[in-house]
C-alpha positions, 0 to 999 in steps of 0.5 A: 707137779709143774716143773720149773724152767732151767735157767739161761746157761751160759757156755762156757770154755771147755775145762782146762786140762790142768782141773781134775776129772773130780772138780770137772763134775761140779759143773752145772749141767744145765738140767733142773732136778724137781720132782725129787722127793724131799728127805724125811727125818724119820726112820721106818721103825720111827714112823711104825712107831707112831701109827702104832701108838696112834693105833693104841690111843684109838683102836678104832677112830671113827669121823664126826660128821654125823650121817645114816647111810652113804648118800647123807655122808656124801652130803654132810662131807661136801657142806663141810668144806670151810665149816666145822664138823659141830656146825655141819651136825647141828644143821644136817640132823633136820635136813637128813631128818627130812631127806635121807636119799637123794630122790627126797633131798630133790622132793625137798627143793633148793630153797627148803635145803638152804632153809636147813643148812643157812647156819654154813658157811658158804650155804647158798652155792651149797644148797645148789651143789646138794640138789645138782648133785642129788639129781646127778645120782639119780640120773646117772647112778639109780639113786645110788652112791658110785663107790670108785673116785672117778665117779665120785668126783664127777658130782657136783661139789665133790673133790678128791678128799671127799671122795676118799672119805666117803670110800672110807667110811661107806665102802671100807676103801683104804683111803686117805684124805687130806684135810686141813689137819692132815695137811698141816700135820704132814708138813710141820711134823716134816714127816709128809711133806708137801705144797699141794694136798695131793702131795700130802696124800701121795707122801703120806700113801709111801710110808704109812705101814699097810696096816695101819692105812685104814685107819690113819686119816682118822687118826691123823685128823683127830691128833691135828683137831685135838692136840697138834691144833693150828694155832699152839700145838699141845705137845704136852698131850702127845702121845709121839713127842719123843719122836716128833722131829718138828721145829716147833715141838716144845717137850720131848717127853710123850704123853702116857699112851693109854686108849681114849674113851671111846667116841660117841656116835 
C-alpha cells in the first residue's frame, strides 16, 4: 500500500517551560502513520462464532462453476470475471464438451472457442486469453495445470483470485479469494476491512480460525450471492445477524441455524 505523503510542518517555537511534559506529547511529529491496521468491532470468540455457524449451515460448500478437471476449472474461472456463474455453465458445457485439456482447446482454434462462449461478457478478448493461455501450458508446463501462484498468475488472464481458486478447488490449498462477494462482505460487515481485494484477503487471512480456512471463500461467497446480496441485504435469513456489527443490518434476531440441502453439482 502506497503510503501518503506528510504534510508541510511548520516549526515551530520550542515549548515553553510553563506547558507540561504531558501536553508537550500532542505535539504533531510530523510522521504519517498508515499501514496501520483498522480496528475491527468483533471479539475472536465473535468471528469463531460465525465461521462456525457458517460451518453448520454448509459443512461442505462447494463452487458453482461447473468444470471436469484442473485445466476446464482454470478456464471457466477466467471467463467468469464480470459474468455470472449461471452464464459461465451455460456456455462451458459445450465448449468443455468439445475440449477438455489444453492441446484440444487449441485444436479447437480462437474463432470456434468464441463461437462457444460469444453469450460472455467481454468473449472476444476472452477467446483470445483461452488460446494464449492453452498454448502457455502446453509450452511451458507439459500440458499440465502448475499448482503454485506464482506460476498461475504467469497465464494470460489468470489474476490472483483465480489462482487461489483453482488452488483450492483442484489442488486442496487453503486459500482464499476474494471476489466481488467477498469483497463487499468484508468491508460492510467491518469485519475485513479493506480498499484493495488484496486488503481484503490479507485481512481476512489474520483472523479466520485455521480451521475453518478451507472452506471459508465458499462460505463467505455463497452468503454474499444468497443473502448478504448488493443491493438489499437479507438479514431476516442470516444465520449470524445477532452478531453481525454492520450499519445497515436491519434485525438482530438470527435466522435458524439448520444445514441446507446439499448443493447440486
Amino acid at each position: 500500500m502506497q503510503k501518503p505523503k506528510s504534510p508541510s510542518v511548520i516549526k515551530k517555537p520550542s515549548t515553553p517551560a510553563s506547558v507540561g511534559p504531558k501536553a508537550a506529547t500532542k505535539q504533531p511529529t510530523g510522521k504519517a502513520a498508515p499501514g496501520r491496521r483498522p480496528r475491527i468491532p468483533y471479539t475472536k470468540a465473535e468471528i469463531h462464532g460465525i465461521f462456525r455457524r457458517f460451518s453448520v449451515q454448509r459443512p461442505e460448500p462447494k463452487g458453482e462453476l461447473e468444470h471436469v478437471n484442473p485445466f476446464t476449472l482454470v478456464v471457466a474461472v477466467a471467463l467468469s470475471a464480470q459474468a455470472t456463474d449461471i452464464g459461465v455453465n451455460k456456455a462451458t458445457r459445450a465448449l468443455f464438451a468439445a475440449a477438455d485439456t489444453p492441446e484440444k482447446m487449441l485444436a479447437l482454434g480462437e474463432d470456434k472457442v468464441r463461437d462457444y462462449i460469444k453469450t460472455i461478457g467481454l468473449y472476444r478478448n476472452k477467446a483470445k486469453n483461452v488460446i494464449a493461455l492453452s498454448q502457455r501450458l502446453v509450452d511451458e508446463f507439459g500440458g499440465k495445470v502448475p499448482r503454485t501462484r506464482e506460476e498461475l498468475v504467469t497465464l494470460p488472464g489468470v489474476g490472483r483470485k483465480t489462482a487461489n481458486v483453482v488452488m483450492s478447488m483442484a489442488f486442496g490449498e487453503p486459500t482464499l479469494a476474494v471476489d466481488t462477494h467477498v469483497f463487499r462482505i468484508g468491508n460492510r460487515l467491518r469485519i475485513a476491512p479493506g480498499k484493495t481485494p488484496d486488503e481484503v484477503e490479507a485481512a481476512f487471512l489474520r483472523i479466520i480460525p485455521k480451521e475453518y480456512l478451507f472452506h471459508a471463500h465458499h462460505w463467505l461467497i455463497l452468503h454474499g450471492r444468497y443473502v448478504c446480496k448488493a443491493r438489499k441485504p437479507e438479514c431476516e435469513r442470516c444465520v449470524i445477524a445477532d452478531i453481525c456489527k454492520s450499519p445497515e443490518k436491519t434485525v438482530d434476531i438470527p435466522a435458524p441455524l439448520v444445514e441446507l440441502p446439499a448443493q447440486i453439482g
